[in-house]
N, CA, C and O atoms as a CHARMM CRD file, in Angstrom:
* protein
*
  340
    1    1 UNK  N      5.42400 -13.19600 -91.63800 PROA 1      0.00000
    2    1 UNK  CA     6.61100 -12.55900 -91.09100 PROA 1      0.00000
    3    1 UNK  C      6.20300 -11.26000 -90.38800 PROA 1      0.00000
    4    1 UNK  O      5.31700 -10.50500 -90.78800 PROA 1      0.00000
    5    2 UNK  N      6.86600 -11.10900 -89.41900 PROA 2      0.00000
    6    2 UNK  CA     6.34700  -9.97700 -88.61700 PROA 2      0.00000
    7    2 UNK  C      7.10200  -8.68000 -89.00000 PROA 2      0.00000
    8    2 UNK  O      8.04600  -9.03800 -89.70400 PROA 2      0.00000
    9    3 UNK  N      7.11100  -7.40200 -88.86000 PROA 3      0.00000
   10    3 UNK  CA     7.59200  -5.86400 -88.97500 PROA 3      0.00000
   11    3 UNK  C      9.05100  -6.12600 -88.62400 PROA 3      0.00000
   12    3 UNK  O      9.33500  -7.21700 -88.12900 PROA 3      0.00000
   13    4 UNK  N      9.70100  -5.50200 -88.77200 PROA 4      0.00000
   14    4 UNK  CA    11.27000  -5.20400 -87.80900 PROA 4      0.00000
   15    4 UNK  C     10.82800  -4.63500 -86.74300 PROA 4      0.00000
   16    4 UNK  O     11.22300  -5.09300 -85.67100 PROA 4      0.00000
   17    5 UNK  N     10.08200  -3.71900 -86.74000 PROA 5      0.00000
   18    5 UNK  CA    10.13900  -2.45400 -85.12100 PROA 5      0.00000
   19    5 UNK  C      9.58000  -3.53600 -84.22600 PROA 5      0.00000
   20    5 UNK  O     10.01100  -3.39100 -83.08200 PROA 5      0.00000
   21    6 UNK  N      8.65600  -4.71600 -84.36900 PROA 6      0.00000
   22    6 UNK  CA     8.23200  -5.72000 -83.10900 PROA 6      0.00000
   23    6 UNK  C      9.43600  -6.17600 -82.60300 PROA 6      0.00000
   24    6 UNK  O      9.77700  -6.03100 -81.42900 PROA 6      0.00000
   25    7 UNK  N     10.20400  -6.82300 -83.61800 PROA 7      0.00000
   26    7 UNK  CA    11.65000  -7.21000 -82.74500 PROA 7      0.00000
   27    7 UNK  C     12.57300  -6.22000 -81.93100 PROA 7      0.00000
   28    7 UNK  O     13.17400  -6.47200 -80.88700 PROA 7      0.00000
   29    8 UNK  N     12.55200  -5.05000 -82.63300 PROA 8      0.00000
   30    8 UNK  CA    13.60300  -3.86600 -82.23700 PROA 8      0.00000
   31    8 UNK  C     12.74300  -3.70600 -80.75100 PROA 8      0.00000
   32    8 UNK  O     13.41400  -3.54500 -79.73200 PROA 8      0.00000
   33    9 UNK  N     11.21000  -3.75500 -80.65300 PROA 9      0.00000
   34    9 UNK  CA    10.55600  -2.74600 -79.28200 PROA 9      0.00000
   35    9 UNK  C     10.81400  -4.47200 -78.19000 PROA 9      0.00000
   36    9 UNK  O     10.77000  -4.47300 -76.96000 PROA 9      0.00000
   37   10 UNK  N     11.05400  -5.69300 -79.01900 PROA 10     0.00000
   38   10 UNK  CA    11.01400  -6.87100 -77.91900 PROA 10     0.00000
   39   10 UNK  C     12.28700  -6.69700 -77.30500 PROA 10     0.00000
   40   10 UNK  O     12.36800  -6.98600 -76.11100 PROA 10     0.00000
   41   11 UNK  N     13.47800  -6.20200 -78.00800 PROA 11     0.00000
   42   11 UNK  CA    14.92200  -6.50600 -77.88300 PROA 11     0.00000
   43   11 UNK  C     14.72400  -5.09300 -77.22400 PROA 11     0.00000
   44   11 UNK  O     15.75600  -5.13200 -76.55400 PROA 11     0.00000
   45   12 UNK  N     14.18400  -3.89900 -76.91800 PROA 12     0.00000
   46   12 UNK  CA    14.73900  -2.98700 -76.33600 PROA 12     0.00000
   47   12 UNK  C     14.03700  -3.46100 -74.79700 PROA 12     0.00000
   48   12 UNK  O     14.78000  -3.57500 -73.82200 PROA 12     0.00000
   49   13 UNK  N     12.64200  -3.70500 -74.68900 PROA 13     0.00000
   50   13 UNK  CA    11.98100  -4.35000 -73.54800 PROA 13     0.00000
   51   13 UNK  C     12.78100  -5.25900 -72.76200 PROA 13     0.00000
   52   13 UNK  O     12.45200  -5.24800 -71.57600 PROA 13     0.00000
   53   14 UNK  N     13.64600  -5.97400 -73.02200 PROA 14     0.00000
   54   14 UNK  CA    14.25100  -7.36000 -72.53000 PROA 14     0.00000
   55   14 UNK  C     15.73700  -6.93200 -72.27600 PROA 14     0.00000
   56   14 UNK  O     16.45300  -7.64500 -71.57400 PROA 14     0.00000
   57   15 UNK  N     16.27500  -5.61800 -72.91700 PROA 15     0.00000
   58   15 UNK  CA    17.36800  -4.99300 -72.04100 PROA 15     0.00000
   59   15 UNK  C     17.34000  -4.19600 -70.64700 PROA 15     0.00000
   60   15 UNK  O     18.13600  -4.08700 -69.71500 PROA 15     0.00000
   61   16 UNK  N     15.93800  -3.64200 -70.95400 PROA 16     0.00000
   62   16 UNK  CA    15.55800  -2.80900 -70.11400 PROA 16     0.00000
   63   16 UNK  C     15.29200  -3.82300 -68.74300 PROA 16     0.00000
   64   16 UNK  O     15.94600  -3.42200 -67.78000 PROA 16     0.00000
   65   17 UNK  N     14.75000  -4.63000 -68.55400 PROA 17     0.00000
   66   17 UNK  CA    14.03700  -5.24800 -67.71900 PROA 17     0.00000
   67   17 UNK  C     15.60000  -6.22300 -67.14100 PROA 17     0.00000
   68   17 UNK  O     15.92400  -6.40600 -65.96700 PROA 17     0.00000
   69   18 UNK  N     16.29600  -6.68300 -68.31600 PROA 18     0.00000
   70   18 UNK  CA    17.93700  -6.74100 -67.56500 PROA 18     0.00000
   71   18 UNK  C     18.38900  -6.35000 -66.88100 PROA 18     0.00000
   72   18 UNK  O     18.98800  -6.98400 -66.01300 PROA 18     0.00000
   73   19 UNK  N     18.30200  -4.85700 -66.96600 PROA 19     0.00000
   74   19 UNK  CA    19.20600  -3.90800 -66.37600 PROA 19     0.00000
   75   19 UNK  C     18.58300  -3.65700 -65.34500 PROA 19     0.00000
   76   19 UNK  O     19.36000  -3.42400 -64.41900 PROA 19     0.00000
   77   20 UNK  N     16.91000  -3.55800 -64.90500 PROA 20     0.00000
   78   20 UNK  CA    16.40200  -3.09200 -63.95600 PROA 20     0.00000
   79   20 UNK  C     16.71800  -4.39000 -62.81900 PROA 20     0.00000
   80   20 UNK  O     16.86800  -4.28900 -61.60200 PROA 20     0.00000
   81   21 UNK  N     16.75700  -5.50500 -63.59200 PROA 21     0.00000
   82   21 UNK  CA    16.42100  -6.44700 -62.43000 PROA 21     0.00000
   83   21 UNK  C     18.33100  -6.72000 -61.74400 PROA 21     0.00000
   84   21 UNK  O     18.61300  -7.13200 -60.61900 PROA 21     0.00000
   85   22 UNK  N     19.34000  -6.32800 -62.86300 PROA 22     0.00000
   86   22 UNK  CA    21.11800  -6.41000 -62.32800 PROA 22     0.00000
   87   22 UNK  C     21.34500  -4.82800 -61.55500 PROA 22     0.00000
   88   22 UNK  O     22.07000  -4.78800 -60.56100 PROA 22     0.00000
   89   23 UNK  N     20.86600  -3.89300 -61.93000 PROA 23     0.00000
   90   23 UNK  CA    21.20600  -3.05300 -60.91500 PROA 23     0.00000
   91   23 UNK  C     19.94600  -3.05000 -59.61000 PROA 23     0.00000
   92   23 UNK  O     20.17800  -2.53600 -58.51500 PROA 23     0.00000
   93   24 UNK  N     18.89700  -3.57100 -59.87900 PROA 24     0.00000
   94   24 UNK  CA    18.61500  -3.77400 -58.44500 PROA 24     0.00000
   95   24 UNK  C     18.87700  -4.79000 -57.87300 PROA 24     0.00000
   96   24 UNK  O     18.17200  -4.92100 -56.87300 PROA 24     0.00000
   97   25 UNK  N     19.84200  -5.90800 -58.09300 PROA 25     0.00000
   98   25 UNK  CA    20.45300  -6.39500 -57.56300 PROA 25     0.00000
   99   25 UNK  C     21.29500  -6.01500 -56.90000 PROA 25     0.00000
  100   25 UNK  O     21.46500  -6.43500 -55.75600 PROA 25     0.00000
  101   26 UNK  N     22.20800  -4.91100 -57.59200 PROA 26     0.00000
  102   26 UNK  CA    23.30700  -4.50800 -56.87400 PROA 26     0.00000
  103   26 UNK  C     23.21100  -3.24600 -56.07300 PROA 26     0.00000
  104   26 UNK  O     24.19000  -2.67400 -55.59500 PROA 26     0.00000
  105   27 UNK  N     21.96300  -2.84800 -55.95700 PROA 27     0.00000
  106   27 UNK  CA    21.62500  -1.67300 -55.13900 PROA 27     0.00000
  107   27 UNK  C     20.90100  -2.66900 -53.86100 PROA 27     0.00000
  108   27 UNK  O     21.11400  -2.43400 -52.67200 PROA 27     0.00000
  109   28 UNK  N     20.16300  -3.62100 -54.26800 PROA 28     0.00000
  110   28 UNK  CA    20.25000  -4.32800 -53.14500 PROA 28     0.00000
  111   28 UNK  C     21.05900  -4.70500 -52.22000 PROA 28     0.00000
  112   28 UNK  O     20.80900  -4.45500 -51.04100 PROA 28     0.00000
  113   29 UNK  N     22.39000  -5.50600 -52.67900 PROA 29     0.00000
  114   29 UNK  CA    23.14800  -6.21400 -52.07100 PROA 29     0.00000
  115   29 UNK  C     24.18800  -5.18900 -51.55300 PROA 29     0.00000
  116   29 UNK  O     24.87800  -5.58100 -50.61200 PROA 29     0.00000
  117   30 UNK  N     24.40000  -3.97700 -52.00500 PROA 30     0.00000
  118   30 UNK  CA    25.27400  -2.69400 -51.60000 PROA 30     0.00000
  119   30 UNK  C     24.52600  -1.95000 -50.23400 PROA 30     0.00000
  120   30 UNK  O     25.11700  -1.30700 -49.36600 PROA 30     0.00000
  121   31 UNK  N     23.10500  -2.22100 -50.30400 PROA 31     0.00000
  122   31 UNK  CA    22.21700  -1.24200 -49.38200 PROA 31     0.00000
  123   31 UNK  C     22.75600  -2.09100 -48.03200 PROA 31     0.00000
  124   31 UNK  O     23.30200  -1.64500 -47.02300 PROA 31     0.00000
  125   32 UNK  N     22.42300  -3.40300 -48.36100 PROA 32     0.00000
  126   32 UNK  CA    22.19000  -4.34900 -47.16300 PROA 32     0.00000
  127   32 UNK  C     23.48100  -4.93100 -46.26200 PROA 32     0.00000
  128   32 UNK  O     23.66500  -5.32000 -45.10900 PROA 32     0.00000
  129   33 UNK  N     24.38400  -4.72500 -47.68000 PROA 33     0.00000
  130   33 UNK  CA    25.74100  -4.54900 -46.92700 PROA 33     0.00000
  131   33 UNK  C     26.46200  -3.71100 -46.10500 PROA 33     0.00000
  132   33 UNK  O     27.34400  -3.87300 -45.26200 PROA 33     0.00000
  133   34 UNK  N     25.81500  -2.70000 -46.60100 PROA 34     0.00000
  134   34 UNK  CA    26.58600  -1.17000 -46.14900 PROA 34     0.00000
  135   34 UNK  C     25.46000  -0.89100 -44.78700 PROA 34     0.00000
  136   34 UNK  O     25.65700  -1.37700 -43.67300 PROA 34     0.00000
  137   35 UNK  N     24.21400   0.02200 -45.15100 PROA 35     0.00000
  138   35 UNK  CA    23.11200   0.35000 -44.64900 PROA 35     0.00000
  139   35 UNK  C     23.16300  -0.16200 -42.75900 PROA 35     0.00000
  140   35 UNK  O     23.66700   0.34200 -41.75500 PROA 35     0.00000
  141   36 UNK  N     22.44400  -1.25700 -43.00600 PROA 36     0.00000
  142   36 UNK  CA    22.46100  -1.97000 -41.34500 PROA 36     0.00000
  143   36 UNK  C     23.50800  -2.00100 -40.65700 PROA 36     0.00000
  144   36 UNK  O     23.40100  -1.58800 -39.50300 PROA 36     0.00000
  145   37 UNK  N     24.82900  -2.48500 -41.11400 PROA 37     0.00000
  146   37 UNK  CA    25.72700  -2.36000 -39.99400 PROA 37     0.00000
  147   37 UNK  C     26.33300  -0.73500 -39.63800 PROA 37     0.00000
  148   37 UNK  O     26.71000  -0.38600 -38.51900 PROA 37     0.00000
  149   38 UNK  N     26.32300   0.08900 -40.79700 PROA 38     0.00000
  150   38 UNK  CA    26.84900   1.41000 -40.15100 PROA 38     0.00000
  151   38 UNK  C     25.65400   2.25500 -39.33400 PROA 38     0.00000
  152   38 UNK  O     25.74900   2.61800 -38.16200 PROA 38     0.00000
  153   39 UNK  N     24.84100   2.41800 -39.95900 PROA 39     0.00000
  154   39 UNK  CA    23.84600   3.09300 -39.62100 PROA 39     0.00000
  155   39 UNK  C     22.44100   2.70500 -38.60900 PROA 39     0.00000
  156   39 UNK  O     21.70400   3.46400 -37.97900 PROA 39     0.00000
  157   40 UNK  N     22.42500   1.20900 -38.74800 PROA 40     0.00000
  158   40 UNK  CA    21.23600   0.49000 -38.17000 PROA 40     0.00000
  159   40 UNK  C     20.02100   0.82800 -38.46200 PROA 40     0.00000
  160   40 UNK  O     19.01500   1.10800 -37.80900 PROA 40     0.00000
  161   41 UNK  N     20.40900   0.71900 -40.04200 PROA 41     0.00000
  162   41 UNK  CA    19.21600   1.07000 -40.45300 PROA 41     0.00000
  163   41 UNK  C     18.51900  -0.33500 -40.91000 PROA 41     0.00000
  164   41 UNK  O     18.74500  -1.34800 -40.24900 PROA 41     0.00000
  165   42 UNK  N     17.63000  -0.37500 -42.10200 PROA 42     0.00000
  166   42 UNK  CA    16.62800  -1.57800 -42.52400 PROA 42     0.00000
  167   42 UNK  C     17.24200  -2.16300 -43.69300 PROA 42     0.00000
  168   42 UNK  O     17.71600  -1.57000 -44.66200 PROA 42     0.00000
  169   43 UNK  N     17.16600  -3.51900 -43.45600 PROA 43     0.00000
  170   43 UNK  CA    17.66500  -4.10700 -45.10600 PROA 43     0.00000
  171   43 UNK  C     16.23400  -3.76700 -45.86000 PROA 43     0.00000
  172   43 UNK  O     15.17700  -3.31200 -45.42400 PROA 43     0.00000
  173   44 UNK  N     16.66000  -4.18800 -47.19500 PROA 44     0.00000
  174   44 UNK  CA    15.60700  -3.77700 -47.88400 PROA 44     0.00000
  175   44 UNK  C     15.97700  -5.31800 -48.94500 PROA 44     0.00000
  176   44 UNK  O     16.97100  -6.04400 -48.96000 PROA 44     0.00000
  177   45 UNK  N     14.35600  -5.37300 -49.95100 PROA 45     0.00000
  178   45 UNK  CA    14.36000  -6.41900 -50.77700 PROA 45     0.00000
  179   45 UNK  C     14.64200  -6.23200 -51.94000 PROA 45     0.00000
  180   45 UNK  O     15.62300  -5.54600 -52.22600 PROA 45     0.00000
  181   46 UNK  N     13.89700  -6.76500 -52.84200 PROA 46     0.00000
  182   46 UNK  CA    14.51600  -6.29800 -54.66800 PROA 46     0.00000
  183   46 UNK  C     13.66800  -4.97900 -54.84700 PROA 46     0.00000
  184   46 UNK  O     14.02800  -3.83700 -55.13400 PROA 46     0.00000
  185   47 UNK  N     12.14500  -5.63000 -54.52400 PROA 47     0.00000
  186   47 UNK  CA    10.92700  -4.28600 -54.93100 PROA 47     0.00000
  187   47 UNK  C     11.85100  -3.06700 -54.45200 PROA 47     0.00000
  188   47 UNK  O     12.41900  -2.26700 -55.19600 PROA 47     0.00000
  189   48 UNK  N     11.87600  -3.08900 -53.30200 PROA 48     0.00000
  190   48 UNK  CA    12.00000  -1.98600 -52.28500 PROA 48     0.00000
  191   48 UNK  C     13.37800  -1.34400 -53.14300 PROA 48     0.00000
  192   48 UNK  O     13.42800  -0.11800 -53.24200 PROA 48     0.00000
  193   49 UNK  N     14.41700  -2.12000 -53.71900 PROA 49     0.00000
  194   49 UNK  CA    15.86700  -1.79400 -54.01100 PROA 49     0.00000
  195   49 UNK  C     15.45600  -1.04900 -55.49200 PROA 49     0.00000
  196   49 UNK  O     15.73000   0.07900 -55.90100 PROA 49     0.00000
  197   50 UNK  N     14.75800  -2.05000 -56.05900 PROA 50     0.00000
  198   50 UNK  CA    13.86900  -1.73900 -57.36600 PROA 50     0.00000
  199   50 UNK  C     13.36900   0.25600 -57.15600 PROA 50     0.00000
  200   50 UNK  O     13.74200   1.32000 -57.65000 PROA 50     0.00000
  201   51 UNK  N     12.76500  -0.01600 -56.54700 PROA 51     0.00000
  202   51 UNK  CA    12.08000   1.75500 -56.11300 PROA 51     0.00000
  203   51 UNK  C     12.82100   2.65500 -55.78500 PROA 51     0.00000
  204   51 UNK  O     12.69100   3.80700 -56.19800 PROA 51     0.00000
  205   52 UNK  N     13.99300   2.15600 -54.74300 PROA 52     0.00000
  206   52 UNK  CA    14.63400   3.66100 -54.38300 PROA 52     0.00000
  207   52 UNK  C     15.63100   3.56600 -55.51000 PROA 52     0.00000
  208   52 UNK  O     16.45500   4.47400 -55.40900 PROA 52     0.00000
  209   53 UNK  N     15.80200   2.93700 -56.34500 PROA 53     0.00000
  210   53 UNK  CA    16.69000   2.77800 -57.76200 PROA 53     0.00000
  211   53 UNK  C     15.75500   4.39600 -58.75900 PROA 53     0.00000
  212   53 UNK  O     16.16800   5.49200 -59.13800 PROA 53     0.00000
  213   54 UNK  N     14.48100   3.73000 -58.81900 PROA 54     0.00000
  214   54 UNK  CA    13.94300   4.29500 -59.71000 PROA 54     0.00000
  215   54 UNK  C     13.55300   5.89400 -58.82800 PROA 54     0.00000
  216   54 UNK  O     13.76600   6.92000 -59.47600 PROA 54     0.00000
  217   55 UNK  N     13.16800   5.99300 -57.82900 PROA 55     0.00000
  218   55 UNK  CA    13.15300   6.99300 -56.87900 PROA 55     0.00000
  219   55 UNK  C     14.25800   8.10300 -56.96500 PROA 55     0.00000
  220   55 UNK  O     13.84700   9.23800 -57.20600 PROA 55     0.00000
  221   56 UNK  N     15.69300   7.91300 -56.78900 PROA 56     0.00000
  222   56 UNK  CA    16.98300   8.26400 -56.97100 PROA 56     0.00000
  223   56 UNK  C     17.06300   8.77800 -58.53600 PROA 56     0.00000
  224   56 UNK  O     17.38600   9.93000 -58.82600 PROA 56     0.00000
  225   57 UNK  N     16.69900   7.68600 -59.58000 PROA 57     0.00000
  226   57 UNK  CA    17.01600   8.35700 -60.94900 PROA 57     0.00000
  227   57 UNK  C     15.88500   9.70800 -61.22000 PROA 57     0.00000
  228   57 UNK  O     16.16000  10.76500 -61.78800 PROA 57     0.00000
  229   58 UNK  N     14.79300   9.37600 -60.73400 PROA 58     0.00000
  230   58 UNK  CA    13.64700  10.69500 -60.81500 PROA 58     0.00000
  231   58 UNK  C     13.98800  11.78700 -60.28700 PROA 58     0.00000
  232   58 UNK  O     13.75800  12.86000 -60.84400 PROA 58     0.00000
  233   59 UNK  N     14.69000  11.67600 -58.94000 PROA 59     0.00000
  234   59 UNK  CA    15.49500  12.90100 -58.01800 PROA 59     0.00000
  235   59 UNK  C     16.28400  13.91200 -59.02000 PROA 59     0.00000
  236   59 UNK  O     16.24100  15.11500 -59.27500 PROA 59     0.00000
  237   60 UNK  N     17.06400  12.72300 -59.47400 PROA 60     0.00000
  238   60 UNK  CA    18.55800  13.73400 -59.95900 PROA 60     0.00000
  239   60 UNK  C     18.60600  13.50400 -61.47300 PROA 60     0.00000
  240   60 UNK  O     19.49100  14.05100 -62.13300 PROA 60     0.00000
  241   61 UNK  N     17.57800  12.62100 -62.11800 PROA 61     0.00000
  242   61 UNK  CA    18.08800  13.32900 -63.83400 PROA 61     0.00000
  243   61 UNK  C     16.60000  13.80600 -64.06300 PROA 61     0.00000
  244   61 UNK  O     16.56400  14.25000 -65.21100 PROA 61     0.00000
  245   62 UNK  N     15.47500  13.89900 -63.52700 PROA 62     0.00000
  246   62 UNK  CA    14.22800  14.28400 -63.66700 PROA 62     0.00000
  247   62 UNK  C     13.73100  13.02500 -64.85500 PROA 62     0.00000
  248   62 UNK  O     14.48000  12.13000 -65.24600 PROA 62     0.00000
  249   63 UNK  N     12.05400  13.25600 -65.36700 PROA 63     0.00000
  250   63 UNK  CA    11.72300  12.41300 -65.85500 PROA 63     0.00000
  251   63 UNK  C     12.36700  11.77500 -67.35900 PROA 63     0.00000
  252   63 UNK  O     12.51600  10.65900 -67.85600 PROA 63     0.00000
  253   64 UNK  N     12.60600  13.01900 -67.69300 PROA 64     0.00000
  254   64 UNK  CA    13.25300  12.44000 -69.23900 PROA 64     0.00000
  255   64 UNK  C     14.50600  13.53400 -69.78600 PROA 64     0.00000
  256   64 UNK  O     14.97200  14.47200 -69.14000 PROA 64     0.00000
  257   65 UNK  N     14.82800  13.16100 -70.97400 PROA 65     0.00000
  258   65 UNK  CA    16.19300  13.85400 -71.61400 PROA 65     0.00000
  259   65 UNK  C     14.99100  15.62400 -72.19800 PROA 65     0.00000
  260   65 UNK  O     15.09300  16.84600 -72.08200 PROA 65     0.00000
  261   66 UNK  N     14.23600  14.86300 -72.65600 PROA 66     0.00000
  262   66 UNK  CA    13.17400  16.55100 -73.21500 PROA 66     0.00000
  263   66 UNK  C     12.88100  17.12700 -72.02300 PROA 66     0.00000
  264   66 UNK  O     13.72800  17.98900 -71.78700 PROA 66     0.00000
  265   67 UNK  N     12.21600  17.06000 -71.32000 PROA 67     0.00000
  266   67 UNK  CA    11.76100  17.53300 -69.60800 PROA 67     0.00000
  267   67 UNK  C     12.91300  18.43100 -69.35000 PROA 67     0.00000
  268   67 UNK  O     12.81500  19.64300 -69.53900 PROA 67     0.00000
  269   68 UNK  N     14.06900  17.83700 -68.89500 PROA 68     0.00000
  270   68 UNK  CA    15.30900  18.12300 -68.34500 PROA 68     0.00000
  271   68 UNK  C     15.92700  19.43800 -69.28100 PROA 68     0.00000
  272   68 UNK  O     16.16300  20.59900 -68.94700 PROA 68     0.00000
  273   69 UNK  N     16.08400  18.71000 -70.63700 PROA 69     0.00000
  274   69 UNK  CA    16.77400  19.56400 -71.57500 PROA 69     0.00000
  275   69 UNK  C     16.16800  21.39300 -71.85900 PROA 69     0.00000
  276   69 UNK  O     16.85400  22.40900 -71.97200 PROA 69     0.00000
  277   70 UNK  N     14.74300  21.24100 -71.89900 PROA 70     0.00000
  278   70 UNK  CA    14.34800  22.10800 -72.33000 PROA 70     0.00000
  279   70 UNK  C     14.55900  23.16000 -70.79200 PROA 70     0.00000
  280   70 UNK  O     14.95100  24.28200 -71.11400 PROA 70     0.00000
  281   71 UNK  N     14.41400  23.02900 -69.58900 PROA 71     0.00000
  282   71 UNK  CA    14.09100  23.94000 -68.78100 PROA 71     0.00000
  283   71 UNK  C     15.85700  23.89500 -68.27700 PROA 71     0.00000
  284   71 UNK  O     15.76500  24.10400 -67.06700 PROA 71     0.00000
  285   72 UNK  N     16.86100  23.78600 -68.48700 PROA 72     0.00000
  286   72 UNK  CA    17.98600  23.68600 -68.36100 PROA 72     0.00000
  287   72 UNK  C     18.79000  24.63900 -68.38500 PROA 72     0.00000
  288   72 UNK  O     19.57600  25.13300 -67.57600 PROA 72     0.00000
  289   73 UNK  N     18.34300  24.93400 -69.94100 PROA 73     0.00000
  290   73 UNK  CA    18.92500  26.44300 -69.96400 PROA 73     0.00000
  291   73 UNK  C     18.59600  27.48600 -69.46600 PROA 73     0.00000
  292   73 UNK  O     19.46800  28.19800 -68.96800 PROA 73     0.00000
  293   74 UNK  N     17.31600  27.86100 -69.45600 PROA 74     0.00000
  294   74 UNK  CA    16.64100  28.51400 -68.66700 PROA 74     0.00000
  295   74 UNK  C     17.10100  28.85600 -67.40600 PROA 74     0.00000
  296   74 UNK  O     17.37800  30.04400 -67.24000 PROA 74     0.00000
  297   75 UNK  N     17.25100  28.05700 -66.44000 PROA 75     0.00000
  298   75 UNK  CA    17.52000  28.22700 -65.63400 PROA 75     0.00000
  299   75 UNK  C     19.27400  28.39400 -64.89600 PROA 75     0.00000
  300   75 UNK  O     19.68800  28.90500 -63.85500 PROA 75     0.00000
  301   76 UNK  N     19.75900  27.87700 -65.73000 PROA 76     0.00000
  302   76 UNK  CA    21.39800  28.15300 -66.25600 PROA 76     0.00000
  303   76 UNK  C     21.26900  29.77900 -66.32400 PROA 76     0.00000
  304   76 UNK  O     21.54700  30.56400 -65.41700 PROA 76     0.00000
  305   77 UNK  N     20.81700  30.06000 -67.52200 PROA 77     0.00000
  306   77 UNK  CA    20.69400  31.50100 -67.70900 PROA 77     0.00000
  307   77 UNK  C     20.70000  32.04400 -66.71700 PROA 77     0.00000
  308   77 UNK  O     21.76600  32.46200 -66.26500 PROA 77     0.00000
  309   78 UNK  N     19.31400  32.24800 -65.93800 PROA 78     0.00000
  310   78 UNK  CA    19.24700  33.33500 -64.46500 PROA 78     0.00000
  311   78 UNK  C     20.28100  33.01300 -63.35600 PROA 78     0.00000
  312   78 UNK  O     20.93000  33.75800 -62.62200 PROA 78     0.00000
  313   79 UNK  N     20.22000  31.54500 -63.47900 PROA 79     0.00000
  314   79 UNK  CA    21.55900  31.10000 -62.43600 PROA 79     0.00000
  315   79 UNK  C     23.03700  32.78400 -63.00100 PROA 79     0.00000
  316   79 UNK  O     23.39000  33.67800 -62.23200 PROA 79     0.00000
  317   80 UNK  N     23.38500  32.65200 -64.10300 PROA 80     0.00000
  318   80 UNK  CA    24.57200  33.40300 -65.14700 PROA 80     0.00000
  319   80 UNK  C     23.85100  34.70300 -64.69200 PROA 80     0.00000
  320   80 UNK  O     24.74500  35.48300 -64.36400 PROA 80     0.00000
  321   81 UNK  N     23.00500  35.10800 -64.57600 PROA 81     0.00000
  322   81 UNK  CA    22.50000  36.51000 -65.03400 PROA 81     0.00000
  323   81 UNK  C     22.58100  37.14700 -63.21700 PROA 81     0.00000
  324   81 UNK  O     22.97000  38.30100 -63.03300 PROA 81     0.00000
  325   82 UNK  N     22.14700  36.18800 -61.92100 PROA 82     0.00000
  326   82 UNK  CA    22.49800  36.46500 -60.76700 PROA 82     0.00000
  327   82 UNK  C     24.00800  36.71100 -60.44300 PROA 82     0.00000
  328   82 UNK  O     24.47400  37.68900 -59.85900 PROA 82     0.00000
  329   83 UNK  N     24.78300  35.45900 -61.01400 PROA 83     0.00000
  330   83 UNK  CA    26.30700  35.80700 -60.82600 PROA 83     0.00000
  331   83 UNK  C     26.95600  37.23700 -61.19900 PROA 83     0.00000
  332   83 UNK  O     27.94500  37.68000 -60.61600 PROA 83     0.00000
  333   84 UNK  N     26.38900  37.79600 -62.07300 PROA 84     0.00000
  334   84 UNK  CA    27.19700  38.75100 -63.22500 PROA 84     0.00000
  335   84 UNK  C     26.81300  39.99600 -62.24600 PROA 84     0.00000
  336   84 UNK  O     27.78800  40.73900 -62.13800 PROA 84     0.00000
  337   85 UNK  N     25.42800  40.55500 -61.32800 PROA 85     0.00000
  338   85 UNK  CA    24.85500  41.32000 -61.12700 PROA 85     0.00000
  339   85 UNK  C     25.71800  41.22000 -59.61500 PROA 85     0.00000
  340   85 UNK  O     25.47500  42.01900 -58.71100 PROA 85     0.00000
C-alpha cells in the first residue's frame, strides 16, 4: 500500500494540469476570437495561449503568495508614508 501524500501530490498534479490545459483553452479561443478581427493581430495556439496565460499570472500576482506577501507591506508603507508628507 502506498503513503496518502502520493495520492494527495497525484490528485493535486492532475487538477493542476486540468486547469492549465481548460483555461488555455479559453484564453485561446477568446484571443482568436477577439484579437484578429479587431486589431489584426495573430491567432495564437494552445502553447502560445498556454504562455501568455502563465506570462500574465507572473506580471500581476508575481511568483508566489510568500514573494508577494512579504514585500507588500513594505512597500504599502512608503507608498502611506509619501501620501501623508
Amino acid at each position: 500500500m502506498r503513503p496518502w501524500w502520493i495520492y494527495k501530490i497525484g490528485k493535486m498534479l492532475l487538477i493542476v494540469a486540468a486547469a492549465v490545459f481548460v483555461l488555455g483553452f479559453v484564453v485561446l479561443h477568446l484571443w482568436n476570437a477577439l484579437i484578429p478581427d479587431l486589431f489584426n493581430g495573430p491567432t495564437l495556439t494552445f502553447w502560445q495561449a498556454a504562455g501568455l496565460l502563465a506570462l500574465s499570472h507572473i506580471l500581476f500576482r508575481g511568483w508566489g503568495r510568500g514573494y508577494y506577501g512579504r514585500h507588500r507591506s513594505h512597500w504599502k508603507r512608503r507608498f502611506e508614508e509619501k501620501l501623508a508628507r
